[in-house]
C-alpha positions as CSV (number, residue, x, y, z in Angstrom):
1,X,132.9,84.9,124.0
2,X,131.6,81.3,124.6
3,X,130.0,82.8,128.1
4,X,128.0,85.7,126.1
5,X,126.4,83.4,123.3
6,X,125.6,80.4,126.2
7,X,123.7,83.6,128.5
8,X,121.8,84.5,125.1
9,X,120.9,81.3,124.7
10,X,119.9,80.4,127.9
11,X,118.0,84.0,128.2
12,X,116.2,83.6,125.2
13,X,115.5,79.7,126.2
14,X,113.7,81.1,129.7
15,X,111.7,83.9,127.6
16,X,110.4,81.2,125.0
17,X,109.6,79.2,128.0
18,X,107.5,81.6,129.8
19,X,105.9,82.8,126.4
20,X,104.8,79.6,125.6
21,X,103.7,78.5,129.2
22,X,100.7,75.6,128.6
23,X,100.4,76.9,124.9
24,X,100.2,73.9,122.8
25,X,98.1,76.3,120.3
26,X,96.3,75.3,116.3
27,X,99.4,75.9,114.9
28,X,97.7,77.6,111.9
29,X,100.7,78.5,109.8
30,X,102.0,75.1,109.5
31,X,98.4,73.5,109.2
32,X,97.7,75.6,106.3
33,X,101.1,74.7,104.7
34,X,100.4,70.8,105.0
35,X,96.8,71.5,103.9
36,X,97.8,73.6,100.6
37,X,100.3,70.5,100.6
38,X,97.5,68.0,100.4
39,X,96.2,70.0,97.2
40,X,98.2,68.2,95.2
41,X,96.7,65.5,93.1
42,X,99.6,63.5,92.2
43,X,100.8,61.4,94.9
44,X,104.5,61.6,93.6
45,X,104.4,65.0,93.3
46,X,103.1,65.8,96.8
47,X,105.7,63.7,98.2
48,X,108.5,65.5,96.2
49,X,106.9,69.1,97.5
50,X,107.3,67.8,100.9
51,X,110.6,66.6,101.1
52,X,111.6,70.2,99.1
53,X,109.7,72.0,101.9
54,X,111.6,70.3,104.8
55,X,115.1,70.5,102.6
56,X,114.7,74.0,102.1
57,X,113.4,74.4,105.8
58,X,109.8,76.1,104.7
59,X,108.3,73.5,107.7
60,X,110.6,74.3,110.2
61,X,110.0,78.0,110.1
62,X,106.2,77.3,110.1
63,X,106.4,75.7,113.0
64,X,109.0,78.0,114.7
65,X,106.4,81.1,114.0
66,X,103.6,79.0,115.2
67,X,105.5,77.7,118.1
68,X,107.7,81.2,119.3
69,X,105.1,83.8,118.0
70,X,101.7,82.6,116.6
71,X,100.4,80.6,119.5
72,X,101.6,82.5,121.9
73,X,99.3,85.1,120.7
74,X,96.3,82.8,120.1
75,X,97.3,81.6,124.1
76,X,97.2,85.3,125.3
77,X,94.3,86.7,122.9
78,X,92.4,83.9,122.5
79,X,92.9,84.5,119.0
80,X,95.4,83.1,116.1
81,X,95.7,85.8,113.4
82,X,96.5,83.1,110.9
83,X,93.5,81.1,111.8
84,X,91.0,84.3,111.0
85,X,90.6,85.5,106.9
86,X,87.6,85.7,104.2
87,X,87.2,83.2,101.6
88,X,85.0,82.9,98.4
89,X,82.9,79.4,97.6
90,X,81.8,78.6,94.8
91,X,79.2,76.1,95.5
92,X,76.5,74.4,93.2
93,X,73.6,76.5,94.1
94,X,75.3,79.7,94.0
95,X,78.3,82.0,95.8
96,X,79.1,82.2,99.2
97,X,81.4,84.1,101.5
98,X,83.2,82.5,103.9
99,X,84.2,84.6,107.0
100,X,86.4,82.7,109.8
101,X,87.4,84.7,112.7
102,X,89.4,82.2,114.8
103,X,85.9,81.0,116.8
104,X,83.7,80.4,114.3
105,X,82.3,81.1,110.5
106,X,80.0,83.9,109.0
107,X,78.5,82.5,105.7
108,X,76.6,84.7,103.3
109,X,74.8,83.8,100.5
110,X,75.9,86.0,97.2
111,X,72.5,84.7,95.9
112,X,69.7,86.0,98.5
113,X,72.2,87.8,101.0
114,X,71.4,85.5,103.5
115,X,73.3,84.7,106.7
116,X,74.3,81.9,108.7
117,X,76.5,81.8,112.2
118,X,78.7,78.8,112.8
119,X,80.4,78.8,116.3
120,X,82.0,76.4,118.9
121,X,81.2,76.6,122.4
122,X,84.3,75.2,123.8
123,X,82.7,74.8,127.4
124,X,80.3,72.3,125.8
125,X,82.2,71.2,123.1
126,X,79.3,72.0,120.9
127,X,78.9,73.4,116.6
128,X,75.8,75.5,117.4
129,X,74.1,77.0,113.9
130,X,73.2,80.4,114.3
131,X,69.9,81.5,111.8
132,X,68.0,85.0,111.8
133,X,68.8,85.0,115.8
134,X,68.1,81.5,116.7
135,X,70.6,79.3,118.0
136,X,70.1,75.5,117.3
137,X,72.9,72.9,118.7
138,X,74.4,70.4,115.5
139,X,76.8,68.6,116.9
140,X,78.7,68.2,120.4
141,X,81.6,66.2,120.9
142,X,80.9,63.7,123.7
143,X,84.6,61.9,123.5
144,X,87.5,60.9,121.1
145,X,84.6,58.4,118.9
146,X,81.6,59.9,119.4
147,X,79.2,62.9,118.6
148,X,75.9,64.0,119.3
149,X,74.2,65.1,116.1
150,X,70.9,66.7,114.9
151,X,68.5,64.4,113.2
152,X,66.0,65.6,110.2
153,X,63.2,65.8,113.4
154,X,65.4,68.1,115.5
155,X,65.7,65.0,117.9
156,X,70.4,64.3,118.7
157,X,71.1,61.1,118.4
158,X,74.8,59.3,119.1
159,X,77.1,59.1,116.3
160,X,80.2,57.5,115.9
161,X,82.9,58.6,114.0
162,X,83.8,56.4,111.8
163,X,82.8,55.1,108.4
164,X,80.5,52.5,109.3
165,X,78.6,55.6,111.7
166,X,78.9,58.6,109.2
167,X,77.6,56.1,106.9
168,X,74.2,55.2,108.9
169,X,74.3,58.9,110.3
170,X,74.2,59.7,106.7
171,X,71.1,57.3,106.2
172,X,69.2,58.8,108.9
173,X,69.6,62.3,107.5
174,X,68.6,61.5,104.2
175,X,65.6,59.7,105.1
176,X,66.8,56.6,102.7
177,X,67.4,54.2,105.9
178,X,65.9,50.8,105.1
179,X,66.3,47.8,107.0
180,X,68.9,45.4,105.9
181,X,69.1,41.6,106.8
């Protein structure tokens, strides 16, 4: 009996091994658990939710599914199918649908019908904006600190990524840079 349950075990061990074979993957389903986590605007009470999801074991089936099924598909299809799905925005000038399909976002204006591309090359590492058929690079990650982003003159400059660089990024985007002693 002891010999059956350790050769199921160790079978199903080799399988998972093999399935997940250099597969670190998103792990969508448990992201989007900690995310809807985060939602909550009480500290105390987001605490409380997750402890209760790890008692119950919501997080350790999350990342079970990501770790034996999901990204094992994303590794073989290039593609998570939690990672894709259509979401409504309600922004301040107007309504827009959100469109991810696991390598990048369709956005359409519910105003004017407009639409814009979003994609990531991950060759280059680049967020390239994709409008009426033009493709225009915004941002390329050089390494862990530092991007490349688009300037108001279509010029990249080097930004780093913290607050001190978002902030002067920010700065140079809005055209409200002014020289500080």
């Amino acid at each position: 009996m002891k010999k059956t349950y350790l050769s199921v075990a160790l079978v199903l061990t080799l399988s998972a091994s093999v399935l997940c074979t250099s597969c670190i993957g998103s792990f969508s389903l448990t992201n989007k658990l900690l995310s809807w986590n985060r939602t909550i605007d009480n500290k105390f009470v987001n605490e409380l939710v997750f402890f209760a999801l790890w008692i119950v074991p919501v997080y350790e089936v999350s990342a079970l599914a990501d770790v034996l099924v999901l990204n094992s598909i994303e590794f073989w299809s290039g593609e998570n199918p939690v990672a894709c799905g259509t979401k409504i925005i309600d922004g301040r000038d107007g309504r827009y649908m959100v469109e991810c399909d696991g390598k990048g976002y369709t956005i359409k204006s519910e105003n004017d019908g407009s639409i814009v591309r979003l994609d990531f090359d991950a060759d280059s590492r680049t967020w390239s904006v994709i409008n009426n058929g033009e493709t225009y690079p915004l941002m390329t990650f050089i390494d862990d600190s530092h991007v490349r982003m688009i300037t108001p003159d279509g010029e990249m400059t080097t930004v780093e990524i913290s607050q001190a660089g978002v902030w002067a990024y920010q700065q140079v985007a809005t055209g409200s840079f002014t020289s500080q002693r």
